[in-house]
C-alpha positions as CSV (number, residue, x, y, z in Angstrom):
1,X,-19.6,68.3,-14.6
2,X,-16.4,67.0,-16.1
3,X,-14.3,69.8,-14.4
4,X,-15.9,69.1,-10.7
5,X,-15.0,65.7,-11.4
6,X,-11.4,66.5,-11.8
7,X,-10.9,68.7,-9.1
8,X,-12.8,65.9,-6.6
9,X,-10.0,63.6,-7.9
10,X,-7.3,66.4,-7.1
11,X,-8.1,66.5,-3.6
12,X,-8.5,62.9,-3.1
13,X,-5.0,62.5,-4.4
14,X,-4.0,65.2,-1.8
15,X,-5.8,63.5,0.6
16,X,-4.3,60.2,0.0
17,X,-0.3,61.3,-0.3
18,X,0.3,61.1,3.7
19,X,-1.2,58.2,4.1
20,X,0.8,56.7,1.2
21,X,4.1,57.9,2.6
22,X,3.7,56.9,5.7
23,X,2.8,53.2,4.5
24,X,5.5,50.2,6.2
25,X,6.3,47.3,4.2
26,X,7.5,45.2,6.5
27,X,8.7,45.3,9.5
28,X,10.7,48.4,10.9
29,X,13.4,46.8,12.7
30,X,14.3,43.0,12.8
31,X,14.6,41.3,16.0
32,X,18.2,39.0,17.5
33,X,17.5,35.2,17.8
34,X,20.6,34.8,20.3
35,X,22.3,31.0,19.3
36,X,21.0,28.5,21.8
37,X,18.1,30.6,23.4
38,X,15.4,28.5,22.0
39,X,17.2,24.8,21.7
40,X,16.9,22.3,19.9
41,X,13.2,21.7,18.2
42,X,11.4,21.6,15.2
43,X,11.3,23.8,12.1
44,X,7.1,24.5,11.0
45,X,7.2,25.4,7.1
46,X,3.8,27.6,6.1
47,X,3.5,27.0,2.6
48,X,0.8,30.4,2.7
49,X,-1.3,30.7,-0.4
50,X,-0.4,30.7,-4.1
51,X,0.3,34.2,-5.3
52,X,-0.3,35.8,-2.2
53,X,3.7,35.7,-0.9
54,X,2.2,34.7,2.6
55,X,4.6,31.6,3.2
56,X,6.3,31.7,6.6
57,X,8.6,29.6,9.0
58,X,7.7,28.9,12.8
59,X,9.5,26.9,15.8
60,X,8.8,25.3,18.4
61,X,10.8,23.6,21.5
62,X,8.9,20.3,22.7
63,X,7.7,20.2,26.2
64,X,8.8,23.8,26.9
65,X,5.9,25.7,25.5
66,X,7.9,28.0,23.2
67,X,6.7,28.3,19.9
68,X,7.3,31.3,17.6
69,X,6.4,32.2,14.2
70,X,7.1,34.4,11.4
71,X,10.8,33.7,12.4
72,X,12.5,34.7,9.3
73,X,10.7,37.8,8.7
74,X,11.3,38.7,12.1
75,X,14.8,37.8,12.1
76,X,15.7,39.6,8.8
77,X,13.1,42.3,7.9
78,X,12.1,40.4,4.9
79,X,9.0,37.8,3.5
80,X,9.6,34.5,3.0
81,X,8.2,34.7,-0.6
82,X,5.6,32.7,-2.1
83,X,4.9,28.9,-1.3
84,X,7.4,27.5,0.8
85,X,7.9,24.1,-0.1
86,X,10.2,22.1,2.7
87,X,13.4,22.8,4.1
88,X,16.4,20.5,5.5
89,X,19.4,21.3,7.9
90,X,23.0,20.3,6.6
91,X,26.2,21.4,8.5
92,X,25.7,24.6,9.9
93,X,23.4,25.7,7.4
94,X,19.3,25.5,7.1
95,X,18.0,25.7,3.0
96,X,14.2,26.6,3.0
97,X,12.8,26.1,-0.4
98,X,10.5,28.6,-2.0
99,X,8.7,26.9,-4.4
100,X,6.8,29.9,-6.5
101,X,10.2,32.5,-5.6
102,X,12.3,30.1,-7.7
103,X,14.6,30.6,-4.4
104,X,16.3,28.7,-1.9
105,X,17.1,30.3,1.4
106,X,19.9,30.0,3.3
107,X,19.6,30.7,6.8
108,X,21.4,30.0,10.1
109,X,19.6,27.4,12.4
110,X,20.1,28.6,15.5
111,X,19.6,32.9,14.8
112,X,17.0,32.5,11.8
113,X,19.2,34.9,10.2
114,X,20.0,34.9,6.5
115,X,23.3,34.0,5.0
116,X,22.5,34.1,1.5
117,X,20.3,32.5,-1.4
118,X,19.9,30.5,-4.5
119,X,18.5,31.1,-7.2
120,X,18.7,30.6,-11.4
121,X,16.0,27.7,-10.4
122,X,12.3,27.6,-11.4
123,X,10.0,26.1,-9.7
124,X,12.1,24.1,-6.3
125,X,10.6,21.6,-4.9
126,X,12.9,19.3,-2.7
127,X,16.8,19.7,-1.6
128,X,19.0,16.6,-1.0
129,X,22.9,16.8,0.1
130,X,24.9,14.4,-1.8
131,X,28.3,15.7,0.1
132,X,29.7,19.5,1.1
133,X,30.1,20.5,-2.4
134,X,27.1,18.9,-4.1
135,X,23.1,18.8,-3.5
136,X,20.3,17.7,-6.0
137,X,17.0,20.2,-6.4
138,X,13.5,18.6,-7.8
139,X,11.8,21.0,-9.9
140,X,8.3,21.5,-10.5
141,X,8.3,22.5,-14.1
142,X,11.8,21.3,-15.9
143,X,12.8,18.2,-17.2
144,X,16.2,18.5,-15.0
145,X,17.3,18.7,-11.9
146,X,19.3,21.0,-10.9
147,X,23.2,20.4,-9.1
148,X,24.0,23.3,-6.7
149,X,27.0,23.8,-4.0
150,X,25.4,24.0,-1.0
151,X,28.9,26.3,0.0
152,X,28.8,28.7,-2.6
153,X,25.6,28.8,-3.3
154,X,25.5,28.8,-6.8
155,X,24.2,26.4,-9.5
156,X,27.3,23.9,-11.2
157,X,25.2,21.4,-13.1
158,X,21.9,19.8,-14.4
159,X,20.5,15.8,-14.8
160,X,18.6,15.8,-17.7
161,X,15.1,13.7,-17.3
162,X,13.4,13.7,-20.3
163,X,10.1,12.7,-20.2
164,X,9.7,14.0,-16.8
165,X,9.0,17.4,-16.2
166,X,8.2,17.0,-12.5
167,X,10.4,15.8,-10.1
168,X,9.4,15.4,-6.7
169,X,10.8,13.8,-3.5
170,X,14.5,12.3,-2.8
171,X,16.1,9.5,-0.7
172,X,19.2,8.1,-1.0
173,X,20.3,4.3,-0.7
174,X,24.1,3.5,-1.3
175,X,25.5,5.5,-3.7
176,X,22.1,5.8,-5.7
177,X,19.1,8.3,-4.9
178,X,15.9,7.8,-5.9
179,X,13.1,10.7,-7.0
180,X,9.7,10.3,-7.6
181,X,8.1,11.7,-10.7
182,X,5.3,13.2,-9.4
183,X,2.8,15.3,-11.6
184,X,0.9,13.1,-14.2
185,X,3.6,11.0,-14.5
186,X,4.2,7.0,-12.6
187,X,8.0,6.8,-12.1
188,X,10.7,6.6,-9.8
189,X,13.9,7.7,-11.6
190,X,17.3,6.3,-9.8
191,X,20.0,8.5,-10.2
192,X,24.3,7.2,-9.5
193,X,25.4,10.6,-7.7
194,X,29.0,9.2,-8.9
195,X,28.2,10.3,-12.3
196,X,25.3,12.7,-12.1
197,X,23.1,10.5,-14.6
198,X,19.4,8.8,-14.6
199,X,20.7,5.4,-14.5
200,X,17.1,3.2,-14.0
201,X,13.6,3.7,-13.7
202,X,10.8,2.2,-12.1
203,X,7.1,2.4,-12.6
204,X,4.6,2.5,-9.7
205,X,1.1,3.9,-9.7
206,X,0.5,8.0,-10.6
207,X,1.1,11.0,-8.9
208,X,3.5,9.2,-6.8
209,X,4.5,11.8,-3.6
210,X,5.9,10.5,-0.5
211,X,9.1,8.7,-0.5
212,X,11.6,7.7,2.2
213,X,13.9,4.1,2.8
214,X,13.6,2.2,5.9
215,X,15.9,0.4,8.2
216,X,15.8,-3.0,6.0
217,X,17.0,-1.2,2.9
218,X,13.1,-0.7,2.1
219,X,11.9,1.8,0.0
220,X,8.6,3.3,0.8
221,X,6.5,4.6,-1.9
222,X,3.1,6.5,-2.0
223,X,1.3,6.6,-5.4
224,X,-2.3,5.9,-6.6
225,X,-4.0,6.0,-3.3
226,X,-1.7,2.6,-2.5
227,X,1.5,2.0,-0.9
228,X,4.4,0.5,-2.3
229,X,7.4,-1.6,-0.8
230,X,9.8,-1.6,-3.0
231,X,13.6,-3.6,-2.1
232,X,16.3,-0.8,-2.9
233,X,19.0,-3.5,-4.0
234,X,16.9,-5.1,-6.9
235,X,14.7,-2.2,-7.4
236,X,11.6,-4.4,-7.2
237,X,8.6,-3.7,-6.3
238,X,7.8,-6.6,-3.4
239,X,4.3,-5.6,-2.7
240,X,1.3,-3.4,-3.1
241,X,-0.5,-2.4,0.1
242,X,-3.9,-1.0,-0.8
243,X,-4.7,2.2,1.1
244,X,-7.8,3.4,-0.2
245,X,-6.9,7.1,-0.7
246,X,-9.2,8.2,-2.8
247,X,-7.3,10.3,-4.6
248,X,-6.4,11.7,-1.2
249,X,-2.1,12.9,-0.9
250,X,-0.8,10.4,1.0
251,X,1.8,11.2,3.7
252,X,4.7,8.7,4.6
253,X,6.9,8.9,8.3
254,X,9.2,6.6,9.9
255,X,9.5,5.9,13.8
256,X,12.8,6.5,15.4
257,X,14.0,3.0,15.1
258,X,12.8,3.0,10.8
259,X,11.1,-0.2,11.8
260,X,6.9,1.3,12.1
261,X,5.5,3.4,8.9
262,X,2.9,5.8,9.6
263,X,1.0,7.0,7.1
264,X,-1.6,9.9,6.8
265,X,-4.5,9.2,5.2
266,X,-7.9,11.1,6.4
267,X,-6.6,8.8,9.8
268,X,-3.3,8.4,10.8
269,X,-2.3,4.4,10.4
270,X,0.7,2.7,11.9
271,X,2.2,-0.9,10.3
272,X,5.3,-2.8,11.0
273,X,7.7,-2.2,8.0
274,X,7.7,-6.3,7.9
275,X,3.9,-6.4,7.9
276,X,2.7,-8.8,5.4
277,X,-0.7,-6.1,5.2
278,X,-1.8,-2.8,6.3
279,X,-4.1,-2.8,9.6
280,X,-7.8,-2.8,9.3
281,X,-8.2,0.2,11.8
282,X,-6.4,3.5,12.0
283,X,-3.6,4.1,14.7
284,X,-5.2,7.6,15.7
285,X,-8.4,8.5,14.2
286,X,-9.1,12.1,13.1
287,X,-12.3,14.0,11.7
288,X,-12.9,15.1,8.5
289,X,-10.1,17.9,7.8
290,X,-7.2,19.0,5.4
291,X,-4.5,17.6,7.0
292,X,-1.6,18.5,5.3
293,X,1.3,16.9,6.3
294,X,2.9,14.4,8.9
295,X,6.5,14.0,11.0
296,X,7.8,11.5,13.4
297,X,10.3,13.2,15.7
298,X,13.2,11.0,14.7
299,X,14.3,10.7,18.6
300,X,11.5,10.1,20.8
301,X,8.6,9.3,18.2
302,X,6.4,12.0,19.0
303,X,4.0,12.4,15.7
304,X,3.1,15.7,14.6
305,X,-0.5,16.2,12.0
306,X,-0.4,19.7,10.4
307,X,-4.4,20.7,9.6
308,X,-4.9,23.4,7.5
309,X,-8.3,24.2,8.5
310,X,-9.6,26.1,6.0
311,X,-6.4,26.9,4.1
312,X,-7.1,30.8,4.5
313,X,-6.5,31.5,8.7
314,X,-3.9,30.2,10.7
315,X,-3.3,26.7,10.6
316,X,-3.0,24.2,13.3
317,X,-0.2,21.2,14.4
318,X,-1.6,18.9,16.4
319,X,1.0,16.4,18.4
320,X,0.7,13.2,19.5
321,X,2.7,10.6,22.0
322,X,4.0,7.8,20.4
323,X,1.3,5.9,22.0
324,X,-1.3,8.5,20.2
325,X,-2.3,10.3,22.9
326,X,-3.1,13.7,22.2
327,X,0.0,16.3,24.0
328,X,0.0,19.9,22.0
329,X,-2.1,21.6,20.2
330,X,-0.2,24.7,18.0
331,X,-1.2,27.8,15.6
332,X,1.4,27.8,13.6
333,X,1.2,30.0,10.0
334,X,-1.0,29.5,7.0
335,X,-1.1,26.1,5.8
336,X,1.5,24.0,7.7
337,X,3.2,21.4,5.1
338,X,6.5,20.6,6.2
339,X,8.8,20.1,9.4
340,X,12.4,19.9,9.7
341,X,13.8,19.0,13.2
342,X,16.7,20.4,14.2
């Protein structure tokens, strides 16, 4: 019985070498983005699915219909990696974070195509460009951030946070930028990007996420299912908004003019930044789904909802007028969680 058994496996193995050699993966040949052919629009980040190295990058052109995704793999014959995070566009250059990779990519906004990487980092979370020689990455798992040259690529410094292993979103007011310390922790660390050094903290509810600064000098702060405005000169909080979260992430955008804060929560609300409290109805009401992640267009105030779905198939972007009328409806990758307009 034993020797059948072996020679059944022998010519299964026989069996099974074409097929093996004959196996693609990836794509055979890449494909030429020419500069200019699909203007100027919006960057979709698919974060994929943990482990599974599924994370992609789409585009899309408002009110032309063209929307394309798997972009970089198409444009350079390799995967994104595994959980990209967010991206941002400074100079000529486009930085897509990969969160699980421990990689930034740099790529070329117009073509898609790759000019070079990061790397040396663990787990990146957010890039912010201080100038042309220096840029601040969050980091999921360290209690630094790292200080890379967004020229040459290449890593130059650290700013120790200890006590805070998980740094999370950037703005920047002045000469000072402000990160939010998101997992289990309830602080906003300011940093002076003169000197490269946690100069101040503040304390706001946990887990706090979204952050971004407002026409009036504002700063805008999601934590603990409530909002918080918080005056960027003083670096005091001037009031709590509740927002009844439930525990839900709660995602922060500004209007073209940074006077109107939207803010995703199950609904999508709307308040003046001067409110003195948060409206009692939603701005655009939506069902019961994982949304995932909001954008304002920064120009004409279009809103974009990225939906999930079921966090397995193809996920959806939904876009709105600024008046919250419903205009597109896109497929984008697996789980849509960041835009970048370019």
């Amino acid at each position: 019985m034993k020797s059948i058994n072996v020679l059944l496996s022998k010519i299964l193995l026989l069996l099974l070498v074409p097929v093996a050699s004959c196996m693609k993966y990836g794509p055979s040949q890449t494909e030429t983005f020419l500069p200019g052919a699909m203007g100027e629009g919006l960057f979709i980040v698919n974060q994929g699915n943990f482990m599974y190295a599924n994370a992609s990058l789409s585009y899309y052109v408002p009110g032309s219909g063209k929307m394309e995704n798997q972009v970089f793999i198409r444009a350079n014959g390799i995967n994104l990696g595994d959980v990209a995070q967010s991206m941002a566009i400074y100079g000529e250059n486009a930085y897509i974070v990969v969160n699980n990779s421990g990689v930034i990519f740099v790529i070329d906004p117009d073509t898609f195509s790759l000019k070079g990487s990061i790397t040396g980092l663990i787990s990146p979370r957010y890039i912010h460009f201080i100038d042309d020689k220096k840029a601040y990455v969050t980091d999921l798992y360290q209690e630094k951030i790292t200080i890379i040259d967004p020229q040459t690529y290449l890593v130059t410094g650290y700013i120790p946070t200890p006590g805070h292993r998980s740094t999370e979103k950037m703005i920047q007011w002045e000469n000072f930028v402000f990160v939010t310390c998101w997992s289990y922790d309830n602080k906003i660390l300011v940093i002076d990007t003169r000197t490269d050094k946690v100069t101040d903290s503040l304390k706001v509810g946990y887990q706090p996420s979204d952050l971004l600064v407002d026409g009036n000098g504002k700063i805008w702060c999601a934590a603990a299912g409530n909002l918080y405005r918080i005056d960027a000169l003083s670096r005091k909080i001037e009031k709590i908004f509740p927002a009844d979260a439930d525990g839900v992430h709660i995602f922060l955008a500004l209007n073209a003019t940074s006077d109107t804060l939207y803010y995703l929560n199950k609904s999508l609300w709307r308040m003046g930044t001067d409110q003195p409290a948060t409206n009692p109805v939603p701005f655009i009401s939506l069902d019961n789904r994982p949304y995932y992640g909001l954008a304002v267009d920064p120009v004409t105030s279009h809103i974009y909802i990225a939906d999930a779905v079921d966090y397995v198939q193809q996920g959806k972007v939904i876009r709105f007028s600024p008046r919250g009328d419903p205009v597109d409806t896109l497929t984008t990758g697996v789980n849509p969680g960041f835009f970048c307009f370019k």
